[in-house]
Each structure stands twice: as C-alpha cells, then as structure tokens.
KOLSEMAR-673771 format. One record per atom (N, C-alpha, C): residue number from 1; atom name; x, y, z. Coordinates in pm, whole numbers. Layout:
% KOLSEMAR-673771
<NUM; "CA"; <X; Y; Z>>
...
***
This chain:
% KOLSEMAR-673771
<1; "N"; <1227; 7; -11236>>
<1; "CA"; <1166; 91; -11135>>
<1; "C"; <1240; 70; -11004>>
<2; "N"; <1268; 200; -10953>>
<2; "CA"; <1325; 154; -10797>>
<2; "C"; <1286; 260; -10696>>
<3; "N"; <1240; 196; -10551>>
<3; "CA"; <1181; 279; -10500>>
<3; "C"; <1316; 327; -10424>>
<4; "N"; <1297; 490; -10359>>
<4; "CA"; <1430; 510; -10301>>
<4; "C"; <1372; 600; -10176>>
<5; "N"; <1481; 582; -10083>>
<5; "CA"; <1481; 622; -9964>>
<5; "C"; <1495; 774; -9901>>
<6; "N"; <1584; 798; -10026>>
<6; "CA"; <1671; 911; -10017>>
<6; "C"; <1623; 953; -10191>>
<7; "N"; <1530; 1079; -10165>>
<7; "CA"; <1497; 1167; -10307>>
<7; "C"; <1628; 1238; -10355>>
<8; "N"; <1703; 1296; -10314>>
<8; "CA"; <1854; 1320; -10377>>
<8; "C"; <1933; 1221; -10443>>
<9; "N"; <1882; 1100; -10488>>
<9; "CA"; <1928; 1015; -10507>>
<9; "C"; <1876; 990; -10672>>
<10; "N"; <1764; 1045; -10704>>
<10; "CA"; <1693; 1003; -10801>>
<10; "C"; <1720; 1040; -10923>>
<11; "N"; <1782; 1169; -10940>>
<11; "CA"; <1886; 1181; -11091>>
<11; "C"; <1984; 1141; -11131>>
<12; "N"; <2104; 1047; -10952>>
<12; "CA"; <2199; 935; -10972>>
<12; "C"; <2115; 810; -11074>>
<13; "N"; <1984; 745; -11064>>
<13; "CA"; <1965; 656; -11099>>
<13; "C"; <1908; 645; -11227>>
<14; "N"; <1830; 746; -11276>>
<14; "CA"; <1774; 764; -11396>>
<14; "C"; <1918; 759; -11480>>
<15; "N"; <2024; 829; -11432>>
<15; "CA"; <2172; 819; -11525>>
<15; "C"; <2195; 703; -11490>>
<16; "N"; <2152; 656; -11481>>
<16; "CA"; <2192; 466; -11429>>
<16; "C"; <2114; 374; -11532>>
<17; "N"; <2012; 484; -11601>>
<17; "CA"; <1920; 376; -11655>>
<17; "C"; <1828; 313; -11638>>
<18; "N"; <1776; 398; -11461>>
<18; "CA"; <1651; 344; -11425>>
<18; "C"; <1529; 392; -11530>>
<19; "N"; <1430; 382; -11539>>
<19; "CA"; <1321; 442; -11626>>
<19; "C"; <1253; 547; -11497>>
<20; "N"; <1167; 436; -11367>>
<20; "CA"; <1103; 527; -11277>>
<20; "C"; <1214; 500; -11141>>
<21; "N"; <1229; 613; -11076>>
<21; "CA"; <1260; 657; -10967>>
<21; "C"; <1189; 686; -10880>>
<22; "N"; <1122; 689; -10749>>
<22; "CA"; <1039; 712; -10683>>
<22; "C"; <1063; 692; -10564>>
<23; "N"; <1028; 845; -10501>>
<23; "CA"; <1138; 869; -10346>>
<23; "C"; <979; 836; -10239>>
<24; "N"; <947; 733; -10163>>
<24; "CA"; <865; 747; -10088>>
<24; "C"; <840; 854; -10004>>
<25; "N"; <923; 929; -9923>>
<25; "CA"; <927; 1051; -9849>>
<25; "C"; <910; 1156; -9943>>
<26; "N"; <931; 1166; -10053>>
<26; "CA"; <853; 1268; -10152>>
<26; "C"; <702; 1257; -10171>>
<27; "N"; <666; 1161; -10169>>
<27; "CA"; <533; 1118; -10196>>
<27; "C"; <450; 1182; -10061>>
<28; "N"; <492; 1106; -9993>>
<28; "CA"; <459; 1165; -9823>>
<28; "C"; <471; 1284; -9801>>
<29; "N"; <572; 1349; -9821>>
<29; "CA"; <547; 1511; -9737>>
<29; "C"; <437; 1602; -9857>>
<30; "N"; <473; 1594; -10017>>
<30; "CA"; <348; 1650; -10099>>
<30; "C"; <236; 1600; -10065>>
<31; "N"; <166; 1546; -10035>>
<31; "CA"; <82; 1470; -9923>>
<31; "C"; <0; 1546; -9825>>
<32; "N"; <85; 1519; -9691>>
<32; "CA"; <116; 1611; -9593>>
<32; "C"; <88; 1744; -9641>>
<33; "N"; <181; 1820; -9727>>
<33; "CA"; <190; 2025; -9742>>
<33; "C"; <22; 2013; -9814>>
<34; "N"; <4; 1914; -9887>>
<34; "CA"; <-147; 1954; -9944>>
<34; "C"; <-250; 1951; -9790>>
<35; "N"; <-249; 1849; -9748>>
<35; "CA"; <-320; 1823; -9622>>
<35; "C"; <-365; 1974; -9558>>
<36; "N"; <-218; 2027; -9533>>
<36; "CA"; <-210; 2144; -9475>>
<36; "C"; <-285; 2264; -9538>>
<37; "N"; <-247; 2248; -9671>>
<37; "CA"; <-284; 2400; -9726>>
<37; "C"; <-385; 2370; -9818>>
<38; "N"; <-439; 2229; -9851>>
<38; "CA"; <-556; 2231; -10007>>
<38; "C"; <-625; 2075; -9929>>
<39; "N"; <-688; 2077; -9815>>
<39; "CA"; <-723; 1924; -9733>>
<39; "C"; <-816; 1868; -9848>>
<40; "N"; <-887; 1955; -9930>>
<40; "CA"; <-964; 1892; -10028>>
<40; "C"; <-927; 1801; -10125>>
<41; "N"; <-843; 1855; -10194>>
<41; "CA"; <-735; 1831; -10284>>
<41; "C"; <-666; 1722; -10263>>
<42; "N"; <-633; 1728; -10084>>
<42; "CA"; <-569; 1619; -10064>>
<42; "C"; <-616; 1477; -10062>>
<43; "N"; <-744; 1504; -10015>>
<43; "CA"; <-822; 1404; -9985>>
<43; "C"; <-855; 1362; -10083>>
<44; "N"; <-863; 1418; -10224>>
<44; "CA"; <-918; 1320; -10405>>
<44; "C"; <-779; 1296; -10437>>
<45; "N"; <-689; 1379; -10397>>
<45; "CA"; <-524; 1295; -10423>>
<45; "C"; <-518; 1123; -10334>>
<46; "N"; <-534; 1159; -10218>>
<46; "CA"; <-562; 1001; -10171>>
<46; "C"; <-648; 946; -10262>>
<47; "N"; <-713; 966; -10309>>
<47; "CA"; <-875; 847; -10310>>
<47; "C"; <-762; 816; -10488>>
<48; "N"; <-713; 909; -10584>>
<48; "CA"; <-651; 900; -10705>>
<48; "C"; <-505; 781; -10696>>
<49; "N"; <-456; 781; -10574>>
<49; "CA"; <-346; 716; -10603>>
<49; "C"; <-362; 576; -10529>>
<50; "N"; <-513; 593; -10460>>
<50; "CA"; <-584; 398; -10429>>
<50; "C"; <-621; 338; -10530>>
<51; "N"; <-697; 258; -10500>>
<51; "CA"; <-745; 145; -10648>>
<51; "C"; <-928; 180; -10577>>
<52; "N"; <-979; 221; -10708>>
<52; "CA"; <-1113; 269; -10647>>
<52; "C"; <-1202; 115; -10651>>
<53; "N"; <-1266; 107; -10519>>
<53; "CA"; <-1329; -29; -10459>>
<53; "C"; <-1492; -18; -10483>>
<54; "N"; <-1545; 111; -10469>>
<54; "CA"; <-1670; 166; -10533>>
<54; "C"; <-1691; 211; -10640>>
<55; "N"; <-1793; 210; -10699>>
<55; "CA"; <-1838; 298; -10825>>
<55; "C"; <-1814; 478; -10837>>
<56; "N"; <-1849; 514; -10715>>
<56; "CA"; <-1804; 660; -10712>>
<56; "C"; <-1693; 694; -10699>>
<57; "N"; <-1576; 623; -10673>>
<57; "CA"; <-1447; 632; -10606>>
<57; "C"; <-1337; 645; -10777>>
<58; "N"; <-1274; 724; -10795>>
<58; "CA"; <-1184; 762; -10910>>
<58; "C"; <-1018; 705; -10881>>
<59; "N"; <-1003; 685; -11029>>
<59; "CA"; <-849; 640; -11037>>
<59; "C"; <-784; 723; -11145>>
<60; "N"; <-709; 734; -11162>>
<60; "CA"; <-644; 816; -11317>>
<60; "C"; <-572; 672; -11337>>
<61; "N"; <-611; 621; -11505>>
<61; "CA"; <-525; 543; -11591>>
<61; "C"; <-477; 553; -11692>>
<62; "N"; <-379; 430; -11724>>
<62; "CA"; <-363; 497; -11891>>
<62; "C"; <-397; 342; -11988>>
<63; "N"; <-442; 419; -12101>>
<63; "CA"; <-477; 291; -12224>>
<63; "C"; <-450; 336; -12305>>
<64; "N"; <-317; 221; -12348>>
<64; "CA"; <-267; 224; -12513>>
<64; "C"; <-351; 230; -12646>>
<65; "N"; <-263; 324; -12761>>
<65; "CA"; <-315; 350; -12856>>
<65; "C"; <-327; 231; -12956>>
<66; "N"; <-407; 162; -12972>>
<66; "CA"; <-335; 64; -13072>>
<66; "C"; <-403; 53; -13219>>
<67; "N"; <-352; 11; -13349>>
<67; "CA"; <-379; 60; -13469>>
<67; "C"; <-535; 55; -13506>>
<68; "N"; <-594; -36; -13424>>
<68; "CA"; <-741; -56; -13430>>
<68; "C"; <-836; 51; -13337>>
<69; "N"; <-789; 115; -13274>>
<69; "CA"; <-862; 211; -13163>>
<69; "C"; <-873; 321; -13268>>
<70; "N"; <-1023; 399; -13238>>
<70; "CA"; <-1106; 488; -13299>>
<70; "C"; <-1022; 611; -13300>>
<71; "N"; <-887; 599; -13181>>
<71; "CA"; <-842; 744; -13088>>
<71; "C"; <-753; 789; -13217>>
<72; "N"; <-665; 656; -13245>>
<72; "CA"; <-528; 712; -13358>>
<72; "C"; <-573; 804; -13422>>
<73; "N"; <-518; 914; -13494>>
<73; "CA"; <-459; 955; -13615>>
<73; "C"; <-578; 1095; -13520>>
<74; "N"; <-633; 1097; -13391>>
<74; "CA"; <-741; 1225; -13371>>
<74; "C"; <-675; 1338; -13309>>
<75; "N"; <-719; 1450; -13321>>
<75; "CA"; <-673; 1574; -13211>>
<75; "C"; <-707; 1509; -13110>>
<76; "N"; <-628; 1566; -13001>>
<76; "CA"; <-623; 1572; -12878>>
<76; "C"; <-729; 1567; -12863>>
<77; "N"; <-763; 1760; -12847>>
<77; "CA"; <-911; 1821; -12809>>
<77; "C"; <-1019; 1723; -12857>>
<78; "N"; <-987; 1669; -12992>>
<78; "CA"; <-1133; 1587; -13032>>
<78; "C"; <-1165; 1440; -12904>>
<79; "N"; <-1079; 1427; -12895>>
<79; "CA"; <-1093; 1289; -12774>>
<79; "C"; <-1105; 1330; -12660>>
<80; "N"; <-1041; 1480; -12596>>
<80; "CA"; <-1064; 1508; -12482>>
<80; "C"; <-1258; 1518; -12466>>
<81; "N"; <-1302; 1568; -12567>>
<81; "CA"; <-1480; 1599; -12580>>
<81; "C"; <-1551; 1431; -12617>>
<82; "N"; <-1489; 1397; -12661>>
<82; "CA"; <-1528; 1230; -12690>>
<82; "C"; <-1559; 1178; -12620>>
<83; "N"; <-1437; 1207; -12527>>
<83; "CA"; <-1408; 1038; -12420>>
<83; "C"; <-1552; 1141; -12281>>
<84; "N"; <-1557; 1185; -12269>>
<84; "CA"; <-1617; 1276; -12137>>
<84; "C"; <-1774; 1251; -12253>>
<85; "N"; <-1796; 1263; -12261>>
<85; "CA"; <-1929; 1256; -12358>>
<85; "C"; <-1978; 1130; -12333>>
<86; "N"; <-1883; 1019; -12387>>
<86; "CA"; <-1913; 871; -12441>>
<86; "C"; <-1835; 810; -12319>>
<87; "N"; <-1791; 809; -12269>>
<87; "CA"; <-1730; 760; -12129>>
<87; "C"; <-1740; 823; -11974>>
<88; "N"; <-1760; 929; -11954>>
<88; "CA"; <-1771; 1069; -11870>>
<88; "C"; <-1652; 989; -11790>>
<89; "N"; <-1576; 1048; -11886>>
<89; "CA"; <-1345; 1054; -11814>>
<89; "C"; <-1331; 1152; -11883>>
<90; "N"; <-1210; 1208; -11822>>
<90; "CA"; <-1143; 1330; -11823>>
<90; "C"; <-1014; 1299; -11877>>
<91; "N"; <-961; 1327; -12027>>
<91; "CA"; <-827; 1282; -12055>>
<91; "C"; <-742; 1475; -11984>>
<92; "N"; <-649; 1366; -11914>>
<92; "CA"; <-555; 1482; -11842>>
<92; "C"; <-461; 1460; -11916>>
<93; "N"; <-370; 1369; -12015>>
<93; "CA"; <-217; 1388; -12042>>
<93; "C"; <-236; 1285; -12140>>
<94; "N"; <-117; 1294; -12217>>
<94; "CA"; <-89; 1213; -12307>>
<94; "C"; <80; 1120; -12329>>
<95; "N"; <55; 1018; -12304>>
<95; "CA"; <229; 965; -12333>>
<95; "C"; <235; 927; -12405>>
<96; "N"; <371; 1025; -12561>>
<96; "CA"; <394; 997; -12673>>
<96; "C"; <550; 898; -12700>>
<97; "N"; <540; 804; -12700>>
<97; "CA"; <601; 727; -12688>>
<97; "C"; <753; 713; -12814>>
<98; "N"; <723; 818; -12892>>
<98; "CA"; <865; 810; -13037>>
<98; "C"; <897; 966; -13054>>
<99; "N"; <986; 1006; -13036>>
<99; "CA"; <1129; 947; -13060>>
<99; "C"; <1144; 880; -12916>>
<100; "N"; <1179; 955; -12786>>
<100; "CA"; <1119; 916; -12632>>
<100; "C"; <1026; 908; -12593>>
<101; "N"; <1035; 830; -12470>>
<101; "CA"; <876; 829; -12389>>
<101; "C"; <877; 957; -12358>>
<102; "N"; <746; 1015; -12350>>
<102; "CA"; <743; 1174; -12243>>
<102; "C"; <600; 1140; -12180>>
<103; "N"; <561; 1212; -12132>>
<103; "CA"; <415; 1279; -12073>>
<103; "C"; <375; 1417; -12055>>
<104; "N"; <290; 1435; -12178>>
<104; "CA"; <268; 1574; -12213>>
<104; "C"; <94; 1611; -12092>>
<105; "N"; <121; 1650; -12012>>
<105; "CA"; <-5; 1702; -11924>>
<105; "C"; <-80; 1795; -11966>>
<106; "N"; <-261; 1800; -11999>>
<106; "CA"; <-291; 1875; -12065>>
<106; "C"; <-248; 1943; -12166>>
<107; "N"; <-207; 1887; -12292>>
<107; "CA"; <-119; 1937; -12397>>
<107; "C"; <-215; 2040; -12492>>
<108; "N"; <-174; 2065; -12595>>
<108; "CA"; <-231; 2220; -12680>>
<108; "C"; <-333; 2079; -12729>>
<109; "N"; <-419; 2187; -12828>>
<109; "CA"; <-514; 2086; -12881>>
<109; "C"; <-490; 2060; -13011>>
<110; "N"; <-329; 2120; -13069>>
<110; "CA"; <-257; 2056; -13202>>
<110; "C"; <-203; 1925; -13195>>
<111; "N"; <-256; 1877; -13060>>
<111; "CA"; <-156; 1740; -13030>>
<111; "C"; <-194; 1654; -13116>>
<112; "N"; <-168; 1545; -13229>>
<112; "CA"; <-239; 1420; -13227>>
<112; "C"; <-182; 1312; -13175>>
<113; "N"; <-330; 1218; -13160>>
<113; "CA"; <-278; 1124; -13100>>
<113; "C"; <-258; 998; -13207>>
<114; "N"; <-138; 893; -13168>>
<114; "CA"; <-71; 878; -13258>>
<114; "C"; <-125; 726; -13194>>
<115; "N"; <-81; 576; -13289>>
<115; "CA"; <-61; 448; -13237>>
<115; "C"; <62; 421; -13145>>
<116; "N"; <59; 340; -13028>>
<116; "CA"; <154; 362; -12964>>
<116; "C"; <152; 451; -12825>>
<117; "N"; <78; 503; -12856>>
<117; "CA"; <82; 686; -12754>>
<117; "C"; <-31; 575; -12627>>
<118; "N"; <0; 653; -12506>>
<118; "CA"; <-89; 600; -12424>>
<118; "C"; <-199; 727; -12331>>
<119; "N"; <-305; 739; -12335>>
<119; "CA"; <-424; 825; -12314>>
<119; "C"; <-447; 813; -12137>>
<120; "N"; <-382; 918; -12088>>
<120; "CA"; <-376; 939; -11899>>
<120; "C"; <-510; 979; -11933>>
<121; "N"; <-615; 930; -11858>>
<121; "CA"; <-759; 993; -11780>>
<121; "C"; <-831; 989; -11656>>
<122; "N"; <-856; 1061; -11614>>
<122; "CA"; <-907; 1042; -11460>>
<122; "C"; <-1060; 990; -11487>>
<123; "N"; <-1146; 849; -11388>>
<123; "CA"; <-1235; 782; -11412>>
<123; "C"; <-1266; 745; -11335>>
<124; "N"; <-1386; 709; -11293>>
<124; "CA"; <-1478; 633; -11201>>
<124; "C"; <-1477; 473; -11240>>
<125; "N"; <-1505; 394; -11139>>
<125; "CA"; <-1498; 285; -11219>>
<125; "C"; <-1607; 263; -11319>>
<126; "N"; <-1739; 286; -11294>>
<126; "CA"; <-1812; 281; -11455>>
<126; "C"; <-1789; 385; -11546>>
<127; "N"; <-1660; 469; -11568>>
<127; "CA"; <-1592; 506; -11657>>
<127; "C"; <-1514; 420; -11734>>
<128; "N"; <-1440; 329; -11629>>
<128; "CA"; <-1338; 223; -11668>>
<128; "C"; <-1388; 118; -11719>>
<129; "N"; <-1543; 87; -11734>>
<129; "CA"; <-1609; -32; -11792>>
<129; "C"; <-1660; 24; -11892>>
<130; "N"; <-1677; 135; -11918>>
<130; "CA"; <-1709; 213; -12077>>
<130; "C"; <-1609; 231; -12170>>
<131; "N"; <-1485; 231; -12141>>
<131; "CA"; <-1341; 240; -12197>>
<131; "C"; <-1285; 102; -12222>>
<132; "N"; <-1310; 54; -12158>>
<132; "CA"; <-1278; -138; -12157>>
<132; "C"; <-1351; -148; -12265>>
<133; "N"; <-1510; -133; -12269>>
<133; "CA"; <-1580; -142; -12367>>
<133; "C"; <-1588; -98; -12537>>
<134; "N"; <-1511; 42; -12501>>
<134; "CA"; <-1507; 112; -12642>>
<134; "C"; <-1339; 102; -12636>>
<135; "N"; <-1253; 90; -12611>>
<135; "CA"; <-1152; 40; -12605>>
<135; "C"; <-1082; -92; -12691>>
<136; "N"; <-1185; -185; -12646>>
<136; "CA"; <-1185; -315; -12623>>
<136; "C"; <-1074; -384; -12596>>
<137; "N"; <-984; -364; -12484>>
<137; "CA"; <-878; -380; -12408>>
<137; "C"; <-918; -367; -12268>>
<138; "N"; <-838; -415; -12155>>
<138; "CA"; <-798; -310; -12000>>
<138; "C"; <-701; -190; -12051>>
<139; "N"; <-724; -134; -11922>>
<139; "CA"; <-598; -11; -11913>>
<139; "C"; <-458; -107; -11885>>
<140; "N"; <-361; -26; -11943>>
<140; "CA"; <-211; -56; -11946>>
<140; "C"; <-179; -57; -12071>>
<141; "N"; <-88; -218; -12075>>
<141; "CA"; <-8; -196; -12197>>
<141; "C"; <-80; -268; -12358>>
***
C-alpha cells in the first residue's frame, strides 16, 4: 500500500506492483465536490470512512468467506436478503479473490459466493456484533 501525493502517479505504481495506491488529494476534493453538490451524501460518506464510536454510527466492512461459513457455495441475492434480515447490513460488493482479486459492486444475483471471497457490507455497530456472531470471526482477513 502506498499513500501518494500526486494522483497521476498511481498507474506508475500499481505497474510497480503496488496492490493499493491511494492519492490523498483525491480523497479530499471527491469529498469537497460531494459537499458541494450531495452535503447529505457527504456527510454518511464522512461518518462511512470513520470508525463508528456509537451504535447508530455506520462503517462498510469486509468478512472473509471461509469453508465453515453458512455464506459459501450461496447466491449473492440469497445473502444479500439474509444478512439484512438476520443482521440488518446491507451487502454492497463482493471480493472474488481467484483467478485475481477484483471487487464486484452490487453484482447480478448469478453471483456465487465462493470460500475465499470476502462479503463488503455497510453496518452499524450492532450489525457488526451480529456478524461477529453468525460469522464467528471479526471483519478482515
């Protein structure tokens, strides 16, 4: 991971072999233009990219698939209605990790999800203690 100064810089480094690239002044001005034109938007974009300190306060995470989790071998769609039901989170994306890593955002609902794959959802923190729970892991790796 390397943070960079200069966003023109960031397809030099991925050909370098970085994995993440990340231009701080990119971060900042999408930021900023939301501020301007979507202040709502902007304002749950802040509260999404803090570490939520309250119960009402949301984070988007991700938690690995692993051969023992209920998620493997399911449609998408079936876990997107699952997890919001039995957790009330919102799966937004999916990272399928073989042949490459990717991140499929809101994908079709032919997706399955596979072992390995890691489950992006947006959550409250007593979302994140229901997923810990039915999980039986933290979020990450």
């Amino acid at each position: 991971m390397v943070t960079l100064d200069n966003g023109n810089l960031k397809s030099t480094f991925h050909n370098a072999g970085v994995t993440y690239a990340i231009s701080k002044n990119e971060i900042s001005s999408k930021l900023l233009a939301s501020y301007i034109y979507e202040p709502d938007v902007a304002l749950f974009s802040e509260e999404i990219i803090a570490y939520a300190h309250e119960d009402h306060q949301h984070n988007i995470k991700q938690f690995c698939i692993t051969g023992n989790n209920g998620f493997a071998n399911t449609p998408y769609e079936k876990a997107f209605f699952d997890l919001k039901r039995q957790c009330n989170v919102i799966l937004i994306g999916i990272v399928k990790t073989t042949p490459t890593r990717s991140f499929i955002r809101n994908p079709e609902s032919n997706v399955i999800i596979q072992e390995n794959d890691y489950l992006v959802m947006l959550m409250d923190r007593k979302g994140k203690d229901r997923l810990n729970r039915l999980f039986r892991m933290e979020e990450g790796l």
